[in-house]
C-alpha positions in Angstrom: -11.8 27.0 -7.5 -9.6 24.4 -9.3 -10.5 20.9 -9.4 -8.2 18.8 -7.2 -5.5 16.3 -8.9 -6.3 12.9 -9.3 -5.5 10.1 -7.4 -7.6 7.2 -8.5 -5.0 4.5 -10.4 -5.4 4.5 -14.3 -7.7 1.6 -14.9 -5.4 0.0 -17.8 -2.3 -0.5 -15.2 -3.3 -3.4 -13.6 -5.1 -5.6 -16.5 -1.9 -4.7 -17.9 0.9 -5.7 -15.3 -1.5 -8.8 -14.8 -0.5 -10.0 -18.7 2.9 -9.0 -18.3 3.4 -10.9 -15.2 1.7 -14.1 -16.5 3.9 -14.9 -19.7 6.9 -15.3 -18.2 5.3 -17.6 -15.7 3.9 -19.8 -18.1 7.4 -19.1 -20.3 9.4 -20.1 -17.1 7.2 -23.5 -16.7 7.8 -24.6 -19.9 11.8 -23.9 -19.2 11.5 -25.5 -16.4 10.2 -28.4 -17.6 12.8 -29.4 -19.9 16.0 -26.8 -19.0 18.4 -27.6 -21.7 15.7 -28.4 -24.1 12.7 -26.0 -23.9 10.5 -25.8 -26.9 11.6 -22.7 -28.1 15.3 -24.0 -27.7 15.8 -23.9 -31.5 15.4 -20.0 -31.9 17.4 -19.4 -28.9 20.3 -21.4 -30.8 19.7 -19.5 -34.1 19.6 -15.9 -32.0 22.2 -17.1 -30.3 24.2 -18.0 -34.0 23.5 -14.7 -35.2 25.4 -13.2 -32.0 28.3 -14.7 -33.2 31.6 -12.3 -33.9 33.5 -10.6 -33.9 33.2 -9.0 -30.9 35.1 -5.4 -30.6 34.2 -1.7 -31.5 31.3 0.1 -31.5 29.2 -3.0 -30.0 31.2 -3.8 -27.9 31.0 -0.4 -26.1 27.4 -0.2 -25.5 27.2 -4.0 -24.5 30.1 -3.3 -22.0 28.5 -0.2 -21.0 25.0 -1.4 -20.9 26.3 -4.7 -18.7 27.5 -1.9 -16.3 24.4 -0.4 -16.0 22.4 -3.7 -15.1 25.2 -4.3 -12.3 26.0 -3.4 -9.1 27.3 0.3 -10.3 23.8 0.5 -11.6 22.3 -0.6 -8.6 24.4 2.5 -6.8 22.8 5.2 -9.4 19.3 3.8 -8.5 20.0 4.3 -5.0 21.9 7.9 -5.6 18.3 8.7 -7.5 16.3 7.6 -4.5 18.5 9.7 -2.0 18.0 12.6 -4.2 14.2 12.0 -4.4 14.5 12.2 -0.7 16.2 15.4 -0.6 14.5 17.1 -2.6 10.7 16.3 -0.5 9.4 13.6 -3.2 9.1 11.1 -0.3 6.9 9.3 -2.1 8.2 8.9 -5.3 11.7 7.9 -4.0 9.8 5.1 -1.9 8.7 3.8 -5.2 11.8 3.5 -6.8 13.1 2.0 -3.9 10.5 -0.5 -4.3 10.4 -1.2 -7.8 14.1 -2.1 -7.8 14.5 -4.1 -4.7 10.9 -5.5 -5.5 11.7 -6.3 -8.8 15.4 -8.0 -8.3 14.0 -10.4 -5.6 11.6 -11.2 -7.7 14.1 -12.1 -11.1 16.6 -13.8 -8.0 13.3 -15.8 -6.9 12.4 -17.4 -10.8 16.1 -17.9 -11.4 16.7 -20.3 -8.7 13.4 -22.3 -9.5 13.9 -22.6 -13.2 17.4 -23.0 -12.4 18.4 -22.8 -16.4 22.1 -23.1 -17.7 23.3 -19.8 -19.6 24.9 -20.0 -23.4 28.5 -21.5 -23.4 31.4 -19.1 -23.2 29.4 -16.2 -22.0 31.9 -13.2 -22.8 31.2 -11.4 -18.8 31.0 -12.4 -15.6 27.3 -14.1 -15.0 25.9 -15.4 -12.0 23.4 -18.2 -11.0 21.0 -19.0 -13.5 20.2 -17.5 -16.9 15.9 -17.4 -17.2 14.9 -14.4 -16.9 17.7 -12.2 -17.6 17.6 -9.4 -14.8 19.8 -7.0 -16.8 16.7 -6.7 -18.8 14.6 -6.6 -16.0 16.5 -3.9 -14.6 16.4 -1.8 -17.9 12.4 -1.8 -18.1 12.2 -1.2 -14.3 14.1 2.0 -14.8 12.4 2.9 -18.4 8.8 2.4 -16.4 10.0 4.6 -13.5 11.2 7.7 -15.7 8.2 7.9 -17.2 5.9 7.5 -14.4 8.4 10.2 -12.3 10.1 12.4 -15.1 8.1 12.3 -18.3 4.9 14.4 -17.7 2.3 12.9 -18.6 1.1 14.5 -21.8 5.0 13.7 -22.9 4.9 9.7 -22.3 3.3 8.8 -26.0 6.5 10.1 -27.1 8.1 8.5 -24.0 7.4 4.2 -24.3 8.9 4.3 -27.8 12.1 5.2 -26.7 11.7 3.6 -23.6 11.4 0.2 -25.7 14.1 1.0 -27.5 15.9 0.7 -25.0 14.9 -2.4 -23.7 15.0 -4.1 -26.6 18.5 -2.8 -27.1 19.3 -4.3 -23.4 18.1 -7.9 -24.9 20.2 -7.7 -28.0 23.5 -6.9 -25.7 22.4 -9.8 -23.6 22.3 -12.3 -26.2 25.3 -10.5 -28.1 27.9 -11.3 -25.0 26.3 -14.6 -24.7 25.2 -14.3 -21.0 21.2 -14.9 -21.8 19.4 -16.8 -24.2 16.9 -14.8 -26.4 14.0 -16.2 -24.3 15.5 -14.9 -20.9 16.0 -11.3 -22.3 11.9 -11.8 -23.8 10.9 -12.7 -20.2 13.3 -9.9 -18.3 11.7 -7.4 -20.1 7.9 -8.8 -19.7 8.8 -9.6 -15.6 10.4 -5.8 -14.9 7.7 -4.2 -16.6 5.0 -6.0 -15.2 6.4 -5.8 -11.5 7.0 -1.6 -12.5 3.7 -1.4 -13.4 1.7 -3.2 -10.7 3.9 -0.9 -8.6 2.8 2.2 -9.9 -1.0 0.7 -9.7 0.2 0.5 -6.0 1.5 3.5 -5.6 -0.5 5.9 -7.4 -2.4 8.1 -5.2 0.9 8.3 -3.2 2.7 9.7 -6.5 -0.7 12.0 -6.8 0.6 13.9 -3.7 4.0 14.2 -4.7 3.1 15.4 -8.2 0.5 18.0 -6.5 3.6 19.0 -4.1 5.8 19.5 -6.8 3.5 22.1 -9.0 2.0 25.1 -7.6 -1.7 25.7 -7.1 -2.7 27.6 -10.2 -4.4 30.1 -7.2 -0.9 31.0 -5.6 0.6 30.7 -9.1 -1.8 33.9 -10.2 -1.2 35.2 -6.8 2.5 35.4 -7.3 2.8 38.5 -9.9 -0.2 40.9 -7.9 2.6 40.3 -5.0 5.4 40.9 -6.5 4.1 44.8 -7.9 2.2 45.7 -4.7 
């Protein structure tokens, strides 16, 4: 008889999405204590230097395609995935997507209206309210999190987070390079989506335990399969 899956949540998860959660806080009350003049202010400006032009070709691509994704189009192929999630019987998993990105975006809406911190002069796209923390970022490590807790098996995700950081941190650079976020609102993006993500997944494990079980065949009917197939 085979052992069953397990449910039980890895024990790191939440220890983790507890750090991850707490820095921007305490990076947010610092902001918020002095919005034009934070003490980090001084790298911001010399990030924010180094951003400087020109701004065309290559870079310009992936910033204008990356600044798509974090939008509203982006926002349409997260809720495409959890449609097809749903069609596909992987209740479960689409309900944590659906989750983490509405749980996480009311969550970046909610510290951006109470640090309430101007964005960089001259940004070079269309910005809303508020530049700490940068939900673009956010957005990017939300997603990054997700594939690998629903696409990357999990022998595969070592291999996985290096890319997926990649990523992110290639999210913070277009950021800062279009001028929309200051260095430290890309830093706490990325810390507040992948803490969110994570508690998430703490939540939802034993739900995604089901799905993942659903999804693979018992190794009994998987033996079972050929004997049928020559009787």
């Amino acid at each position: 008889m085979s052992s069953p899956s397990p449910t039980h949540r890895p024990r790191a998860l939440l220890p983790a999405a507890a750090v991850l959660l707490v820095l921007p806080v305490i990076v947010g009350v610092l902001v918020r204590g002095n919005v034009t003049n934070p003490p980090f202010q001084g790298l911001d400006n010399t990030w924010l230097r180094w951003m400087g032009g020109p701004h065309d070709g290559l870079p310009q691509t992936v910033a204008g395609a990356l600044n798509w994704f974090g939008g509203p189009y982006g926002a349409l192929v997260q809720l495409a995935a959890v449609i097809l999630l749903f069609a596909v019987r992987r209740r479960r998993s689409a309900l944590f997507l659906f989750t983490a990105a509405i749980g996480g975006q009311l969550a970046i809406q909610g510290m951006k209206h109470i640090v309430d911190r101007p964005r960089p002069a001259n940004p070079l796209v269309t910005v809303d309210h508020g530049s700490f923390p940068s939900g673009h970022v956010a957005t990017m490590a939300m997603v990054v999190v997700v594939i690998g807790v629903l696409c990357v098996p999990r022998a595969a995700r070592r291999w996985w987070w290096p890319v997926a950081a990649l990523l992110v941190l290639t999210m913070m650079w277009s950021r800062t390079w279009l001028h929309a976020h200051w260095l430290s609102d890309t830093a706490a993006g990325a810390l507040a989506g992948a803490g969110t993500t994570l508690l998430l997944w703490w939540v939802f494990a034993p739900l995604l335990a089901k799905d993942g079980r659903r999804k693979a065949p018992a190794p009994e009917a998987a033996a079972a399969a050929p004997a049928t197939l020559g009787a």
